[in-house]
N, C-alpha and C positions, 0 to 999 in steps of 0.2 A: 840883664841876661848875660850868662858867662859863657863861653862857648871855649872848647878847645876840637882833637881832628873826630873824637870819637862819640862828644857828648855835649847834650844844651841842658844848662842849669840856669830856671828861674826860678826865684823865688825858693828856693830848698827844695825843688822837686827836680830830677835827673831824669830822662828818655833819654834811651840808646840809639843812636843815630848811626845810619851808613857812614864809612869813611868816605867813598867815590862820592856823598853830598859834598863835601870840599870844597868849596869855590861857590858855590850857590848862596843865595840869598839865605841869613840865619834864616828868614819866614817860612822858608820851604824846607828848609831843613826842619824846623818846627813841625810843621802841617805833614810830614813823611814820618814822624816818632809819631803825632797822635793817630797817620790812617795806618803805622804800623802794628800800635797797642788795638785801633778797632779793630783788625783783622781779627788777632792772636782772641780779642773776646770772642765775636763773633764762632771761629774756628771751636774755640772751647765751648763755647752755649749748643753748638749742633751736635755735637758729640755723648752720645747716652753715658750716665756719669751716675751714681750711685749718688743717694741724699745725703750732704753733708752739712752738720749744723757746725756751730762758732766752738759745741765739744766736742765735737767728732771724737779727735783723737785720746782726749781724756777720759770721754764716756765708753772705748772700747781699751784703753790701756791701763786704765784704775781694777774693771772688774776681772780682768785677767792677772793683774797682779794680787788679789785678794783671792783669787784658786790657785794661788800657786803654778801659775802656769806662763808665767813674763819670768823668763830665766834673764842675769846678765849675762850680756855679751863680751867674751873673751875672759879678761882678770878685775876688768872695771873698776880698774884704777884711770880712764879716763875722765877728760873735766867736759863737765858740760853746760855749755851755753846759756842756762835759765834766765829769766825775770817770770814773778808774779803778772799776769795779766792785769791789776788793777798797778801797778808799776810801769808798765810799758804804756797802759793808756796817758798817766800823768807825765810819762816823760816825754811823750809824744804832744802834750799840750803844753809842755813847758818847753820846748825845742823852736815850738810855733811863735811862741811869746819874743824870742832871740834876733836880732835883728841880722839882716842879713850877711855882715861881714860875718858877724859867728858863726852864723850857719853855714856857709860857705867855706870858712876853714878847713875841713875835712868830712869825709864820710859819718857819718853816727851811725855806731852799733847800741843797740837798747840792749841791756843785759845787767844781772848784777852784780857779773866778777866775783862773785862767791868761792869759783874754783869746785864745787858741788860734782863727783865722780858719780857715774852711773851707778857703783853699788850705792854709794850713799845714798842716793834718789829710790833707789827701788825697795831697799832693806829699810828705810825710815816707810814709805809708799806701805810695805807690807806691813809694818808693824800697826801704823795710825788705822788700818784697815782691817784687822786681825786676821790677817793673814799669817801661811807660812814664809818664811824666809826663802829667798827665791837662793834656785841653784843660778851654776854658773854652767854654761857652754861654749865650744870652742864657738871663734868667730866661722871658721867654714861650714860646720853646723847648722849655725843661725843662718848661713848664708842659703841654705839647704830650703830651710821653712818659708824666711822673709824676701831672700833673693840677695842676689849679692851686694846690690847699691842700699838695701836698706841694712841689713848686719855689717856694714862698711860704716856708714852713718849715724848707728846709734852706739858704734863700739871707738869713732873718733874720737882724738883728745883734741879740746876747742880750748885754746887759752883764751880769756878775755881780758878786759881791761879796761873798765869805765870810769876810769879818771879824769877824762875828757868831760864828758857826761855830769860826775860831782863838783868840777871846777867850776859848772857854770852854776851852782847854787842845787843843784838839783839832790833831793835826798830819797832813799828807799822807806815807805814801809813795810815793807816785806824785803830785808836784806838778805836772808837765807831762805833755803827750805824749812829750815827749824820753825822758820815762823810764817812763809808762806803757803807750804804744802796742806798745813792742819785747815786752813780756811778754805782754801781752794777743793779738800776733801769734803768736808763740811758742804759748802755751796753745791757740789755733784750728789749728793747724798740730797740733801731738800729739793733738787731738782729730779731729782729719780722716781 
């Protein structure tokens, strides 16, 4: 177990820990990250919360982009953060597989570094869908419909960079949209 003022790392899993634990036993500082995460569940399970499955987001963002109604936000020439979900699950068992000095080296972000811009995603999204070609709106706009933190967030430009990730042997099958989004439509389509 690594310990530094802010955080305990075993095993490739990080809890956020009080700084004022400091000086306490790592144990306790341990056992205060895990009655901190029970809380934060607990808190969230009491809370009336709408049903959300594992597509949530894709079963309510595919059919509105197929009516022509998911405009981009802002010029969408922003990049953005993708991996294929059957991508993130393998890289996430092949990260397990790594022994722990590797692991421990730095943070891992799952992603495919594609560089993949919001128009690119949505004007490919519309076309596999036959849809129309989405317009564009300002970001204050969107800010208007979705609210501010969400037309902030989907009109960010996210560089990535998984080179981290391929040095360890690790490969994509789905390295773009070009070839992950046609499956990923596919599979929401059989499941509808």
């Amino acid at each position: 177990m690594l310990t530094n003022d802010l955080f305990v790392r075993r095993r490739g899993q990080r809890a956020v820990v009080d700084p004022s634990l400091e000086g306490r036993d790592r144990l306790d500082s341990t056992q205060a990250a895990q009655a901190a995460h029970e809380r934060r569940v607990r808190d969230r399970d009491a809370l009336p919360r709408r049903h959300h499955s594992r597509r949530a987001s894709a079963a309510t963002l595919f059919p509105q982009l197929a009516k022509g109604r998911l405009p981009v936000v802002g010029n969408g020439a922003n990049r953005m953060p993708l991996i294929h979900v059957e991508d993130a699950a393998r890289a996430l068992v092949h990260l397990s597989k790594l022994s722990t000095e590797q692991l421990t080296l730095h943070p891992w972000i799952v992603t495919d570094g594609s560089a993949t811009t919001q128009r690119e995603l949505l004007e490919l999204g519309a076309k596999l869908l036959g849809g129309p070609q989405p317009k564009s709106v300002p970001r204050w706009l969107a800010s208007l419909v979705a609210g501010r933190v969400g037309a902030a967030s989907f009109s960010r430009d996210v560089p990535i960079d998984p080179s981290a990730l391929v040095a360890t042997g690790f490969t994509f099958r789905f390295p773009t949209i070009a070839t992950g989004l046609p499956v990923s439509i596919a599979h929401l389509e059989l499941a509808a």
